[in-house]
C-alpha positions as CSV (number, residue, x, y, z in Angstrom):
1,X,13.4,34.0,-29.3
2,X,12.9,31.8,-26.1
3,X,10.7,32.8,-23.2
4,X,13.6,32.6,-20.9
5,X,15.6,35.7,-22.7
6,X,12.4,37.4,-22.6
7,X,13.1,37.6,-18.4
8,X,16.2,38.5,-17.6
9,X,17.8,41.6,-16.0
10,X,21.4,42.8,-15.3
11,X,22.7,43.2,-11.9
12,X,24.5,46.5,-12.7
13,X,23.3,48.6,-10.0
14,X,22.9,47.0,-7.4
15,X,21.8,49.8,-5.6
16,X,18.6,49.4,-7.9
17,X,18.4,46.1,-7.7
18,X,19.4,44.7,-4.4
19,X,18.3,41.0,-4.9
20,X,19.1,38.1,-6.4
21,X,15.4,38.2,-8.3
22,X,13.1,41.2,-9.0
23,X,9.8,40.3,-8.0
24,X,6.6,42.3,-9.4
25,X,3.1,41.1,-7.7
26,X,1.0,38.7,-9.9
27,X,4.1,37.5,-11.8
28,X,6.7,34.7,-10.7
29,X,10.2,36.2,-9.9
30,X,12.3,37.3,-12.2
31,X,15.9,36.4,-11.7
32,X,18.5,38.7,-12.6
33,X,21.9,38.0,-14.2
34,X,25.4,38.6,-14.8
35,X,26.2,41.6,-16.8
36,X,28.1,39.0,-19.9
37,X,24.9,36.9,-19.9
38,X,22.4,40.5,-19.7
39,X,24.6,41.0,-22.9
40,X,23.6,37.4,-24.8
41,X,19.8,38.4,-24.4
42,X,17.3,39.1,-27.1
43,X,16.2,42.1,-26.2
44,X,16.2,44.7,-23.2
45,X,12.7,46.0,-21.6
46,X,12.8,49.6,-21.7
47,X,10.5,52.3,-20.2
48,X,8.2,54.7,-22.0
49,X,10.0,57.9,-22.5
50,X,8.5,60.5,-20.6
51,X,9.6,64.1,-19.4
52,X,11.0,64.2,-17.1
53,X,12.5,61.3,-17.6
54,X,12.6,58.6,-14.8
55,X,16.6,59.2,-14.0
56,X,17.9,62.5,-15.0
57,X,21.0,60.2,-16.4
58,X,19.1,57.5,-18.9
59,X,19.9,57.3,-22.3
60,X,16.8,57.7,-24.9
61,X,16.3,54.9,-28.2
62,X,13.4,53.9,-29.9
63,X,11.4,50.8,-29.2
64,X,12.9,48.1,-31.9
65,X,9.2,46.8,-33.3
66,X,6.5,49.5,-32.9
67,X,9.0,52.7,-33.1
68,X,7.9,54.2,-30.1
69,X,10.3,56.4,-28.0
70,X,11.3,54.5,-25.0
71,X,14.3,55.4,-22.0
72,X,16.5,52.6,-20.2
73,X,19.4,52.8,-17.6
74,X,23.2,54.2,-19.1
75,X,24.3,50.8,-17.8
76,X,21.9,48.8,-19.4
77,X,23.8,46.1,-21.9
78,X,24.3,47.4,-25.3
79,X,23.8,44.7,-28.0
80,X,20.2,43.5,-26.8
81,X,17.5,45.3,-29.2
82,X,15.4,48.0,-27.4
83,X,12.2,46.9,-26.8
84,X,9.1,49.0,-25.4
85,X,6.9,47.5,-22.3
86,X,4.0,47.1,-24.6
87,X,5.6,45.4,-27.0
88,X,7.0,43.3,-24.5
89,X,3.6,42.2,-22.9
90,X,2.3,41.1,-26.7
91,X,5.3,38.8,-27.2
92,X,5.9,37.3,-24.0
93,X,1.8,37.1,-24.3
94,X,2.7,35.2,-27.8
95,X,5.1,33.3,-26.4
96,X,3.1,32.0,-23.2
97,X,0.4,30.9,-26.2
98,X,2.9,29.6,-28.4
99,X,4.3,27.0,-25.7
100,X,0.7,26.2,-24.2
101,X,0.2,25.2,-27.9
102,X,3.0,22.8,-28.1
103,X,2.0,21.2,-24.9
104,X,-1.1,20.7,-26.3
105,X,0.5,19.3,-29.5
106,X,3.1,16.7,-27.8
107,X,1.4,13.0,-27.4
108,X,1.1,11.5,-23.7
């Protein structure tokens, strides 16, 4: 898994997602991607699954490392495994330590 599949969205709906990178304070821009490459990633960031649920028209699935229930978009890609947003945050959290640590490793 790279850090860079950990980041990317699909541009289906535009209407949700009007440009070219989603940005969320205190974290660098995300950029968002073509539907075919949105396919090719690792995994797919899903909400919590509450009720209501956030859209009326998501689909429901189950987070693919802790189990938990989770919703995403109906147009979200289909091969990517489901992951929840907590999940998430621990591996791009072991990621982020995993590449500090091989910067620290590499000879200058």
């Amino acid at each position: 898994m790279s850090a860079r599949s950990l980041h990317k969205l699909t541009t289906k709906g535009n209407s949700e997602m009007p440009d070219d990178k989603v940005r969320i304070p205190g974290l660098p821009p995300i950029p968002v991607v073509s539907d075919a490459e949105a396919e090719n990633s690792d995994f797919l960031v899903c909400a919590p699954l509450t009720e209501p649920m956030y859209f009326a028209d998501n689909f429901k699935g189950i987070c693919c490392h802790c189990g938990r229930d989770i919703q995403y978009r109906w147009h979200a890609p289909r091969k990517p495994k489901r992951l929840c947003m907590e999940c998430f945050v621990k591996l791009e959290n072991k990621v982020a330590v995993e590449s500090e640590e091989t910067k620290q490793e590499r000879p200058r």
